[in-house]
N, C-alpha and C positions, 0 to 999 in steps of 0.2 A: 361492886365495881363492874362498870361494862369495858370488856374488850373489842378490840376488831373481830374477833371473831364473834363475839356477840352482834355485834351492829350490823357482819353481813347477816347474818342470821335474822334479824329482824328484820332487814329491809327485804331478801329474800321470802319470810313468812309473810308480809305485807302484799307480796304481789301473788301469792299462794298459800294458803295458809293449810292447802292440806298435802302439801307434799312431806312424805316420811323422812323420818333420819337419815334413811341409806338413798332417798332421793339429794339430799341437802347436804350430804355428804359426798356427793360429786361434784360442788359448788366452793363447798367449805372443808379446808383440809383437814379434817377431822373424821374420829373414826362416827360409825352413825351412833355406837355406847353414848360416848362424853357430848355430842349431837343433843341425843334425848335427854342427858343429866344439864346439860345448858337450858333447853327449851321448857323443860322442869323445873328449874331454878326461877328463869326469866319470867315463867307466869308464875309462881308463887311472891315472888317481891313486886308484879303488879305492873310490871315491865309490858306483858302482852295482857291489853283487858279485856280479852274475849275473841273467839273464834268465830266468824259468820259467812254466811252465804250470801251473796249479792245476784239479787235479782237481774237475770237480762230484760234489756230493753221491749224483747216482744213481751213481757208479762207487764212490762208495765209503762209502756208508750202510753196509753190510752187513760189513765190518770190520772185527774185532776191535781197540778203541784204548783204553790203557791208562797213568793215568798211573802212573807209578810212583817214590816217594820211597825213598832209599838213605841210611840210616846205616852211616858210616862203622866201624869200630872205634874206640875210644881211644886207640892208639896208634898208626895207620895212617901206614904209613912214607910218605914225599911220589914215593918210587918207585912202589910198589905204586900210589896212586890215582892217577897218571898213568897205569901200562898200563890198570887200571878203565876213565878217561874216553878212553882212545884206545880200547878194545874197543868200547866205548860207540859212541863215535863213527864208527868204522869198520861198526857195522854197517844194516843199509838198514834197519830197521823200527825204528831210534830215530829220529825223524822231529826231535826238540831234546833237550839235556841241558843243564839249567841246575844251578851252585856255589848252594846256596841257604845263607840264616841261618839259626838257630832246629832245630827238632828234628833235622831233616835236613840231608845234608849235600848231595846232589845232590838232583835234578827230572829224570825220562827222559818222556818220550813215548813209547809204543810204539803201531806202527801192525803189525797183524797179519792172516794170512789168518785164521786160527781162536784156541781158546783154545788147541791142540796146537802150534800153533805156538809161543804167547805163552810157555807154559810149557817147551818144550823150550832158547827163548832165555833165559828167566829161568833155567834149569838151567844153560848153560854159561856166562852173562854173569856171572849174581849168587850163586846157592849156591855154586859150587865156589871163590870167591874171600875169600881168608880175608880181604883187608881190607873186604869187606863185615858188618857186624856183625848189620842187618838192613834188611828191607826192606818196606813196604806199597804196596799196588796197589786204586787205584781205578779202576773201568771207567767209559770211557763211556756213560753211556746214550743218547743226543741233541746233536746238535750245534746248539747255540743262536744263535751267534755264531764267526767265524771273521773276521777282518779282520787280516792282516800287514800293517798302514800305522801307520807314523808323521809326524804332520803335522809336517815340520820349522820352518813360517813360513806364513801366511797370507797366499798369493801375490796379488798386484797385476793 
């Protein structure tokens, strides 16, 4: 069961995830003990799935990052686009792949040192694979906006 005081808690780690108990406990009316006994809880049932460091933009303006949309074939066996989105996903410079509606079938992200790099992983990830039918690639040009948070509840 999540409470409010769980939900500011997560939204609060969302936007910081290394501030301590007796930090988050100036936020959240709680002693920082049952703090730490919450945020112990929350990641063992799977609530938080991991802790990470987000690169600033001077390390990684410079780039290569690519979205890129994947149609499927017609008849794409549910074998075949499984290995697809496990290649996908197994490799470091798909940063997300989202199942999308509409023209496309998947959404990859690619984050790359160059275009030689972008295009030798589009060589072994997406041409050689016959359940890919086809695929378009927009570059980024500028990163406008970047926020991974979801407000779960408007903590108290």
């Amino acid at each position: 069961m999540v409470d409010r005081f769980d939900l500011k808690l997560l939204n609060l780690l969302q936007l910081d995830a290394s501030r301590t108990a007796d930090s988050l406990s100036r936020d959240v009316p709680l002693s920082p003990s049952a703090i730490a006994r919450r945020l112990r809880r929350l990641r063992s049932q799977g609530l938080v799935a991991g802790t990470i460091a987000l690169l600033g933009v001077a390390l990684t303006e410079s780039r290569l990052r690519a979205f890129t949309f994947i149609q499927l074939g017609e008849h794409a066996d549910l074998a075949g686009k499984a290995a697809l989105v496990k290649r996908l996903n197994e490799a470091a410079q798909v940063q997300f792949c989202y199942e999308t509606t509409g023209e496309h079938d998947l959404l990859a992200l690619f984050d790359c040192a160059n275009l030689a790099e972008f295009n030798h992983l589009c060589d072994a990830l997406l041409t050689t694979d016959s359940t890919v039918r086809r695929y378009e690639t927009s570059f980024v040009k500028r990163q406008m906006k970047f926020a991974p948070y979801v407000e779960l509840a408007r903590g108290s």
